[in-house]
C-alpha positions as CSV (number, residue, x, y, z in Angstrom):
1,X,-10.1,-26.4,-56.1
2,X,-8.5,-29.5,-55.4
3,X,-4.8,-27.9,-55.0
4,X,-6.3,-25.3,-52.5
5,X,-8.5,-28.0,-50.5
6,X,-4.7,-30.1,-50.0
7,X,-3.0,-26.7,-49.0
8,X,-6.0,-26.3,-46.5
9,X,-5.9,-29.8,-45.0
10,X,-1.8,-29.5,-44.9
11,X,-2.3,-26.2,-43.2
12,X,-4.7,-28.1,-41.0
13,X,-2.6,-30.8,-40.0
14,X,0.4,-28.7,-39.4
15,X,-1.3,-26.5,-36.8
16,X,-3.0,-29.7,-35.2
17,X,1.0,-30.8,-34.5
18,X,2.1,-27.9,-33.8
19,X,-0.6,-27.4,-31.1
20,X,0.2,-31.4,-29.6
21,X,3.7,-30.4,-29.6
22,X,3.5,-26.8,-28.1
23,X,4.7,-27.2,-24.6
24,X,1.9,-27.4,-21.3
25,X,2.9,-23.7,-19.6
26,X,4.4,-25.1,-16.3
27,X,2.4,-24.2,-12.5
28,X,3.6,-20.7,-11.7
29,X,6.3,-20.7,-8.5
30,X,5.8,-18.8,-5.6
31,X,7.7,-15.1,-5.4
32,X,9.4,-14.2,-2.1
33,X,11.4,-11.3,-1.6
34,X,14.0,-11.6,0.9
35,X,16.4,-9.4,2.7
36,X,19.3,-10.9,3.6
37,X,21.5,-13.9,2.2
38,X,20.7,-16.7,5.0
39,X,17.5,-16.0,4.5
40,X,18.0,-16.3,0.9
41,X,20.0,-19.8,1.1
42,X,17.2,-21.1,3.7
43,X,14.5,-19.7,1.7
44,X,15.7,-22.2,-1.8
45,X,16.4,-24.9,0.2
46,X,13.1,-25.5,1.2
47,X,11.4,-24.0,-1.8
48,X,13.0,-25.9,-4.5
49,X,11.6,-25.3,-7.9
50,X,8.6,-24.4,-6.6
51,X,9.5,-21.1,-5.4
52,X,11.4,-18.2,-7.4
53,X,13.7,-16.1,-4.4
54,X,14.7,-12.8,-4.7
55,X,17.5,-11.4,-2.7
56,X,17.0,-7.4,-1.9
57,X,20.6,-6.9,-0.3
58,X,23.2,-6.2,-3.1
59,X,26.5,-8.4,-3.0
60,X,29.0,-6.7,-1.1
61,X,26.6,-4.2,0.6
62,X,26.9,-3.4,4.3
63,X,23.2,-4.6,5.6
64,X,23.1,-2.3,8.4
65,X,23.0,0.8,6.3
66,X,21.2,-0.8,3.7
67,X,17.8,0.9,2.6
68,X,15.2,0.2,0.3
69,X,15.1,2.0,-2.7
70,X,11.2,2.8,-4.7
71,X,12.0,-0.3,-7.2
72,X,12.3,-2.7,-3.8
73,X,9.4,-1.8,-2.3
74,X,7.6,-2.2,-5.3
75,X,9.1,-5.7,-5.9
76,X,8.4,-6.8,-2.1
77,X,4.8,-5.0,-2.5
78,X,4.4,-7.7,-5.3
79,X,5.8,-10.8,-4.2
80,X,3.8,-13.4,-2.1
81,X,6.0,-13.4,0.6
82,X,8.4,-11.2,1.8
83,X,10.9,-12.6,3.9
84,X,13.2,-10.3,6.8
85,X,15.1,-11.3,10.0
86,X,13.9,-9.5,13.0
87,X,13.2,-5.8,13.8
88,X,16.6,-5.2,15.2
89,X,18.1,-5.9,11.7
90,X,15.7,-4.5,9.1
91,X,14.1,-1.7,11.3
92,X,12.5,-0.3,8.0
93,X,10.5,-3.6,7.8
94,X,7.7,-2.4,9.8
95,X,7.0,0.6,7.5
96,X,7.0,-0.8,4.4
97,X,4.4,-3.9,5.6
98,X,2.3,-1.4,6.7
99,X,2.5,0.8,3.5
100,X,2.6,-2.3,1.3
101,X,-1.2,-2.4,0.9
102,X,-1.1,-5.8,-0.8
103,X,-3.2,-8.5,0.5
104,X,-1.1,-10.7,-1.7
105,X,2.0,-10.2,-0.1
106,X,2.6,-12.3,3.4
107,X,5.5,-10.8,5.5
108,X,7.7,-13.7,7.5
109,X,10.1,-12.6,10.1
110,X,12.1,-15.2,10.4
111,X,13.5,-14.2,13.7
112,X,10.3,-15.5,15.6
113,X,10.8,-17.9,18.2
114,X,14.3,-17.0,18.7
115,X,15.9,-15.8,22.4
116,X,17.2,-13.2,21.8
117,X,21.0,-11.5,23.6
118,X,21.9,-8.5,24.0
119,X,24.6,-6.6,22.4
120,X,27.6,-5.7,24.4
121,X,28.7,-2.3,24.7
122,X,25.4,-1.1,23.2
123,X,23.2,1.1,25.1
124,X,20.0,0.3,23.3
125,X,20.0,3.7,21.2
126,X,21.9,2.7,17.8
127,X,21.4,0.1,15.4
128,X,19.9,-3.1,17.0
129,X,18.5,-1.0,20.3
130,X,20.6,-3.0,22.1
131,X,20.0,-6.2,20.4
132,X,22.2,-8.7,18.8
133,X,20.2,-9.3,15.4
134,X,22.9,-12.1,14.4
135,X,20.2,-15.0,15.1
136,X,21.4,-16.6,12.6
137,X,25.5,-17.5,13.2
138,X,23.7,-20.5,15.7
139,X,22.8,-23.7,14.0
140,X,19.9,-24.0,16.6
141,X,18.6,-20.5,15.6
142,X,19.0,-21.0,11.9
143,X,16.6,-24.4,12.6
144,X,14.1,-22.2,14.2
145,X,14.1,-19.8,11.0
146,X,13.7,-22.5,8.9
147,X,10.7,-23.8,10.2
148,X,9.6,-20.1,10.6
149,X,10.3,-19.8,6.5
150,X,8.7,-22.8,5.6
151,X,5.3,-22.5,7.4
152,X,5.1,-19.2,5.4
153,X,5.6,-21.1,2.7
154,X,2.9,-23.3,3.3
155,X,0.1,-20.8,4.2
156,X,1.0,-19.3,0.8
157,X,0.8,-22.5,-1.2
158,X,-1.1,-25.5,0.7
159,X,-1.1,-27.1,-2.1
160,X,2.9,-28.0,-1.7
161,X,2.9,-28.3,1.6
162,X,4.5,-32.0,1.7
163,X,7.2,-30.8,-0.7
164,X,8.4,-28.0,1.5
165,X,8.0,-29.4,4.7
166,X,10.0,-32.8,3.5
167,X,13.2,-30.2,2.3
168,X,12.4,-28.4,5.4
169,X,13.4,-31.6,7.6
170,X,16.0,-32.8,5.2
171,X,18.2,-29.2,5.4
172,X,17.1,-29.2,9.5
173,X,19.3,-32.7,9.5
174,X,22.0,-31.0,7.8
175,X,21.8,-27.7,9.9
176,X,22.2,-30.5,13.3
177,X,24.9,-32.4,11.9
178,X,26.7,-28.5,11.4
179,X,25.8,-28.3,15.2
180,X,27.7,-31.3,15.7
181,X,31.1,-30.3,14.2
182,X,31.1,-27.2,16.0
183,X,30.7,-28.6,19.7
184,X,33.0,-31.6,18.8
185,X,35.5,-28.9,16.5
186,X,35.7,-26.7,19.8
187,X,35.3,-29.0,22.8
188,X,39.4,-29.1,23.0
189,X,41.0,-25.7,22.1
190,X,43.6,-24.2,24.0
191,X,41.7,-20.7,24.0
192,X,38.3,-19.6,24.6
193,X,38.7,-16.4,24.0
194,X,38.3,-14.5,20.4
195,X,39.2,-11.3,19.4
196,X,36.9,-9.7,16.3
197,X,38.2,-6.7,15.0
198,X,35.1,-6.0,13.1
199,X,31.5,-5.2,14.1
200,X,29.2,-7.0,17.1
201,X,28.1,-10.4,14.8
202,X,29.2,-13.5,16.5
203,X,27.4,-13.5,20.2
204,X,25.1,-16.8,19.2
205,X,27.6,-18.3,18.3
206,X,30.0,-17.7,21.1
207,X,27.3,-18.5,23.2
208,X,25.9,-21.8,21.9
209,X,29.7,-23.2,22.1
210,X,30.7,-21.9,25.2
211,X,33.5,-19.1,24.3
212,X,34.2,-15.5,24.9
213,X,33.8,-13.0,22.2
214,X,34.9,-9.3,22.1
215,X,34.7,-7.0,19.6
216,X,36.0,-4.1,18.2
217,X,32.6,-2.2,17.1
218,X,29.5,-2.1,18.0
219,X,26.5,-4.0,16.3
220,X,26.8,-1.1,13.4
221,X,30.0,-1.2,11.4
222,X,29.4,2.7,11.1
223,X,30.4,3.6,15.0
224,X,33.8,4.1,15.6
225,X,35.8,2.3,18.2
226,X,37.5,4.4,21.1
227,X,41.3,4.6,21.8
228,X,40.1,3.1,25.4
229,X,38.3,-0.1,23.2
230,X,41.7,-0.5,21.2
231,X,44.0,-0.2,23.9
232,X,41.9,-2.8,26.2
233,X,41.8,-5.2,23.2
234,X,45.6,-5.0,22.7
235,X,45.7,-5.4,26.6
236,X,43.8,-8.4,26.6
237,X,45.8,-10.2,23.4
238,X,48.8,-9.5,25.2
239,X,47.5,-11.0,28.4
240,X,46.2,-14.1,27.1
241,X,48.9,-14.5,24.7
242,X,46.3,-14.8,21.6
243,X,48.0,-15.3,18.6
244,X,45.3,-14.3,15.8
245,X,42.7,-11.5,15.4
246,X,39.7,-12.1,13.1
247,X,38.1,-9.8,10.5
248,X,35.2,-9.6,8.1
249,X,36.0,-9.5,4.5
250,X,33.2,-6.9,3.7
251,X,34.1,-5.0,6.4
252,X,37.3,-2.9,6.3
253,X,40.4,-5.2,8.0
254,X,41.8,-1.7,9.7
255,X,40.9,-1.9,13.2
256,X,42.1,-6.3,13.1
257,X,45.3,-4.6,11.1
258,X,46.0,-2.4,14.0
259,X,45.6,-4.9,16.8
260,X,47.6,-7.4,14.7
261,X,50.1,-5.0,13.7
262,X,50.6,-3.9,17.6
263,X,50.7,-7.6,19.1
264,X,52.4,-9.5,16.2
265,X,49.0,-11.2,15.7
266,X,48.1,-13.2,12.5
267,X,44.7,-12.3,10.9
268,X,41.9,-15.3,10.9
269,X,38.2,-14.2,9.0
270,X,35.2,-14.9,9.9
271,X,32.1,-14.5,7.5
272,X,28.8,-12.8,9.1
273,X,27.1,-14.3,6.3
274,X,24.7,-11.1,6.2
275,X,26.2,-9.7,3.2
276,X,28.1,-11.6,0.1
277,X,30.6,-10.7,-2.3
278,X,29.9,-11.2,-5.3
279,X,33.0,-13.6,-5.5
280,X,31.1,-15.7,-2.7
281,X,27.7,-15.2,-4.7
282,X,29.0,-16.2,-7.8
283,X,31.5,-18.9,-6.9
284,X,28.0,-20.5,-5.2
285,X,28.6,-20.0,-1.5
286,X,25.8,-21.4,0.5
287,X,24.9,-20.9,4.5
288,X,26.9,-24.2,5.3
289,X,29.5,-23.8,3.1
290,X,30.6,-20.6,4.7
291,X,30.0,-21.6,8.5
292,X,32.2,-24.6,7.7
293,X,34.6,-22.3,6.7
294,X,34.1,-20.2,10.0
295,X,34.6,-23.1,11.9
296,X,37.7,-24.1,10.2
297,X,39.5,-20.5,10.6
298,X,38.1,-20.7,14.8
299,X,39.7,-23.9,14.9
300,X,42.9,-22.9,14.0
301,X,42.6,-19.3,16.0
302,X,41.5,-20.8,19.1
303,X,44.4,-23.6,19.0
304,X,42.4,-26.7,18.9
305,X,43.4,-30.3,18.9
């Protein structure tokens, strides 16, 4: 009796430790499901380790063709947030809000509070009606999303509010000194004038810092560019003696490889940022990272000082 009441009081003690040393389970994070990678990149800044992102847009994948499969409407229909750009880039949004029939889930489009520009050589019936979805290649626009993001953040979770508005204003400070660098990196150039042998993407930010952009697509990387499109842009490189042509790297470089190939050009990329490869995913790639790199390649393609 004696042996078995010392077994019992060992047993005893061991579960008491065990239970003081077991762990407190941590405060669960907020799930957001979003569609596109600046989103994705905006989205962690300002959530931290409070928040668990989800990215719906494979690496690699074009995002204008893109379409949800059954297993990502079921993860959006579950998350707390769901997180998309504007109607003109994810025109399936609308649908699968409505169908959703979660009260859980809060939709964000991010895109609110943005002017909007139109997209040239569109007549308003393909991808984008017309629209330039791009809102984010402008600094000033990405600022705009991230207070957008973060105020869904907030009516989700209250209880963080000071947390996510403090990383809001710290990445908005870094998002205005990127501003910065690109009106002081293209002030002096000896060109103003880019040539984009890929699809409609960089209007906001040919527009916030004062340059002509031309394209050889339209918004939709699927239409196809006319012999009279090619033959003006080979006009025009010849004319204003460019030296470089830029392309996308998801995108395929044919179209810049003609041009180039036809004017002696030199090819120049510039990132969309829409879609990733998975190189650019997994070498950790971030929103800033890659427009620094943008700015870099106009720098040298526009000839400036």
């Amino acid at each position: 009796m004696r042996i078995a009441a010392l077994v019992l009081m060992l047993f005893m003690a061991f579960v008491g430790c065990s239970r003081e040393k077991a762990p407190a389970p941590g405060p669960k994070r907020l799930q957001a499901v979003v569609t596109i990678f600046p989103l994705y990149d905006f989205c962690r800044q300002i959530g931290g380790d409070r928040v668990e992102v989800s990215l719906l847009l494979p690496p690699g994948v074009e995002p204008h063709a893109f379409e949800p499969k059954p297993e990502d409407i079921l993860r959006i229909s579950q998350a707390s947030l769901f997180i998309y750009t504007n109607k003109y880039m994810e025109p399936w949004a609308a649908d699968i809000i409505k169908g959703a029939g979660s009260r859980r889930m809060f939709p964000v489009e991010a895109g609110t509070g943005v002017t909007y520009l139109r997209a040239a050589g569109e007549d308003g019936h393909g991808h984008g009606g017309g629209v330039d979805p791009h809102i984010w290649l402008s600094p000033v626009n990405a600022e705009v999303m991230v207070d957008t993001i973060c105020a869904g953040l907030v009516r989700q979770d209250p209880a963080n509010r000071p947390y996510y508005e403090k990383n809001a204003a710290a990445y908005k400070e870094k998002l205005a000194a990127l501003d910065r660098e690109f009106r002081e990196g293209l002030a002096d150039c000896r060109q103003r004038v880019f040539l984009h042998g890929g699809h409609f993407a960089f209007s906001y930010l040919a527009d916030r810092y004062g340059l002509k952009y031309v394209s050889a697509f339209a918004v939709s990387a699927n239409a196809e560019p006319t012999p009279e499109k090619l033959a003006e842009m080979i006009d025009l490189m010849k004319r204003d003696k460019l030296r470089y042509v830029f392309y996308e790297e998801i995108f395929s470089p044919k179209m810049a490889e003609t041009i180039a190939r036809e004017t002696g050009a030199t090819l120049l990329q510039l990132n969309s940022i829409d879609s990733l490869t998975r190189e650019e995913m997994s070498g950790g790639a971030t929103y800033l990272s890659l427009m620094e790199q943008n700015l870099r390649n106009l720098r040298t393609g526009l000839e400036c000082r």
